[in-house]
C-alpha positions as CSV (number, residue, x, y, z in Angstrom):
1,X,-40.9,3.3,3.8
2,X,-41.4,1.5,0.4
3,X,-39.2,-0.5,-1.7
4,X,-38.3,1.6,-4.7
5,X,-35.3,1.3,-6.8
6,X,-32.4,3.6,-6.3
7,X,-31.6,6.1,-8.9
8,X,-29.7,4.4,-11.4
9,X,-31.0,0.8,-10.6
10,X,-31.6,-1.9,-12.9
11,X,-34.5,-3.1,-11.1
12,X,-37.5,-2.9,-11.9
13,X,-40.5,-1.9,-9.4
14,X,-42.8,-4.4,-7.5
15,X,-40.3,-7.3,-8.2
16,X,-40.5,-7.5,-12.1
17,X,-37.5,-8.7,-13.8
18,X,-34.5,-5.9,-13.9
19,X,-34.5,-4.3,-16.9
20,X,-31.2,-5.4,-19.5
21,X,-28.2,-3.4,-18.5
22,X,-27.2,-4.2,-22.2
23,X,-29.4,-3.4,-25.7
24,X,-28.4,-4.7,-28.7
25,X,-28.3,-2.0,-31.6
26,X,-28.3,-2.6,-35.2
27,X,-24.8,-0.3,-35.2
28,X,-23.1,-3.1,-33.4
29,X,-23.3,-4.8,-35.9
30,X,-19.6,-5.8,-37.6
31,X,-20.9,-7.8,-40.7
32,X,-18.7,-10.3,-39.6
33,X,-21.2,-13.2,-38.3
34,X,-19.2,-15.3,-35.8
35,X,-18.4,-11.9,-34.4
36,X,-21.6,-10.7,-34.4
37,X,-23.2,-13.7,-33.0
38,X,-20.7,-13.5,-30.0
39,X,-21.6,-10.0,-29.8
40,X,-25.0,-11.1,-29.0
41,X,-24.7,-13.8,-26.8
42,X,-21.7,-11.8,-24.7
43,X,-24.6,-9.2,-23.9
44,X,-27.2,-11.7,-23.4
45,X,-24.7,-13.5,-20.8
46,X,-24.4,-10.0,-19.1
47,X,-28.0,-9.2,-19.0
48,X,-28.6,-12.8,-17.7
49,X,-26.0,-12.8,-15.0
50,X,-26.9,-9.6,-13.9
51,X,-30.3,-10.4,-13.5
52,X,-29.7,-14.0,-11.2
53,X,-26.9,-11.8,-9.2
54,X,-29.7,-9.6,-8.5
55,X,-32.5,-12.7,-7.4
56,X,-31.2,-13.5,-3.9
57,X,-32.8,-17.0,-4.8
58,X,-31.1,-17.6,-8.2
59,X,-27.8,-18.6,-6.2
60,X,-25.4,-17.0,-8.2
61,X,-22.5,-15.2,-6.1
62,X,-20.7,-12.3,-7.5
63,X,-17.5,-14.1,-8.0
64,X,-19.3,-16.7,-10.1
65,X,-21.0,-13.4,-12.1
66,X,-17.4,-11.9,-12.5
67,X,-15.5,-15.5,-13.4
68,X,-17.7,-16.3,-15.7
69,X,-18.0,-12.8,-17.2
70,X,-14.2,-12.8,-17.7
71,X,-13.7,-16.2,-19.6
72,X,-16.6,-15.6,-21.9
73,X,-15.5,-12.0,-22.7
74,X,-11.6,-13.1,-22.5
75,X,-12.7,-16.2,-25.2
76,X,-14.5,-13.6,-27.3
77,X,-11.5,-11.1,-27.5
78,X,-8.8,-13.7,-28.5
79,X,-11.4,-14.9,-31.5
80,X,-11.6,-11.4,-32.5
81,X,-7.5,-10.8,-32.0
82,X,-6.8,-13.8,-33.8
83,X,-9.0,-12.4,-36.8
84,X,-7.0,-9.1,-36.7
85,X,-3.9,-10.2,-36.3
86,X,-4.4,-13.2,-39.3
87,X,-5.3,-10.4,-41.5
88,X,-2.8,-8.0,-40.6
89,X,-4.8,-5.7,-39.1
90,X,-2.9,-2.1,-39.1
91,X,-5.0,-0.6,-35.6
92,X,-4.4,-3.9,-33.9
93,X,-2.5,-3.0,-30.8
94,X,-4.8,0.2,-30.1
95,X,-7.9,-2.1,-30.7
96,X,-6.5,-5.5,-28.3
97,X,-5.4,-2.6,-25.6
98,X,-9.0,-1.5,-25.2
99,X,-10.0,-5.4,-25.1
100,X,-6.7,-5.3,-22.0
101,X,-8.6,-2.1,-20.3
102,X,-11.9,-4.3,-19.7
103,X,-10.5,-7.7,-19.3
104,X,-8.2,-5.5,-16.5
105,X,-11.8,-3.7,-14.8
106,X,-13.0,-7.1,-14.2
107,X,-10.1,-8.9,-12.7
108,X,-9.4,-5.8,-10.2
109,X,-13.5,-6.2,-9.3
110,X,-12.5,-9.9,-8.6
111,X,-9.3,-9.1,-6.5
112,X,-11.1,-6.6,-4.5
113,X,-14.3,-8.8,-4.0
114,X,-11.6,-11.4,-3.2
115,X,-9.9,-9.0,-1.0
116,X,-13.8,-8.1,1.1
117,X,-14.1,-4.9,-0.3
118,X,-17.6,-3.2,-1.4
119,X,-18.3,-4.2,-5.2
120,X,-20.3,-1.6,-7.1
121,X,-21.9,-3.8,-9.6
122,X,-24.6,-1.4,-10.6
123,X,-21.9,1.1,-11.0
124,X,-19.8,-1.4,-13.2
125,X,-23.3,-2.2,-15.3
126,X,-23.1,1.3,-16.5
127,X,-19.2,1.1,-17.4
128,X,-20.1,-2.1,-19.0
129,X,-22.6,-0.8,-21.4
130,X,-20.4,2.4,-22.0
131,X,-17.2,0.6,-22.4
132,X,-19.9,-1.5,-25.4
133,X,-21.3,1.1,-26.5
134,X,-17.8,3.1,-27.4
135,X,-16.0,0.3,-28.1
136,X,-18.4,-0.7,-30.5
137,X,-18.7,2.4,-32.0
138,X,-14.9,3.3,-32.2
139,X,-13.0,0.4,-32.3
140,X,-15.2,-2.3,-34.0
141,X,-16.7,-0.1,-36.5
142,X,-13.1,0.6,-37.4
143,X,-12.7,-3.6,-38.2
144,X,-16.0,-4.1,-39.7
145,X,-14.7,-1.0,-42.7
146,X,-11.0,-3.0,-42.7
147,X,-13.3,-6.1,-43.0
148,X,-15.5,-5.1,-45.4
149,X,-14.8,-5.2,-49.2
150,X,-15.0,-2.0,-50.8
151,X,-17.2,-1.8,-53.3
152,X,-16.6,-1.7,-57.1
């Protein structure tokens, strides 16, 4: 028997790094540059944790992958909150709800890692990068036309 990915896995064949469970796209972009930046690094964290979680010699545990996932992402939404809500941002409830949805994922992933059930972190890769993806596209690109000036 050989040792090939499962469907759906991020890793890559004859032990070559995984592949990034997160791509950066030029439509992510908000205009906003401290929001951008994090942006950037948030998915560069993601693709970097996920690939020590899945190096049985890089150490890292999945609670460590998860905790750390949750402060850097929670850090990030309450810089981008505190931007809305200093600018009276009319869609800010629907947009800090969707932040709530993913900062609520992660902690039930925790408390049922905690709790010794199975963890499907591939399966939460993909709703990672969807959850990005439509957020991005929905929700941020919503701020970043409130943020921008209009033109003259």
């Amino acid at each position: 028997m050989t040792d090939t990915p499962a469907p759906g896995s991020s890793r890559s064949a004859a032990g070559a790094a995984p592949k990034p469970l997160l791509a950066w796209k030029a439509e992510y972009a908000l205009g906003i540059p401290g929001v951008d930046s994090e942006h950037r690094e948030l998915m560069d964290l993601i693709n970097r944790l996920h690939a020590q979680l899945l190096d049985p010699g890089a150490g890292t545990g999945v609670m460590d992958f998860l905790g750390e996932l949750f402060a850097k992402i929670s850090s990030h939404f309450a810089l981008e909150e505190k931007l809305m809500r200093d600018g009276g941002y009319a869609a800010f409830a629907a947009h800090k709800a969707d932040h709530e949805r993913l900062l609520d994922e992660i902690r039930d992933l925790m408390d049922d890692y905690e709790d010794g059930e199975w963890v499907d972190l591939e399966g939460f890769g993909g709703r990672l990068e969807q959850w990005f993806s439509v957020h991005f596209a929905d929700h941020d690109a919503r701020l970043h036309q409130w943020s921008s000036p209009s033109p003259s």
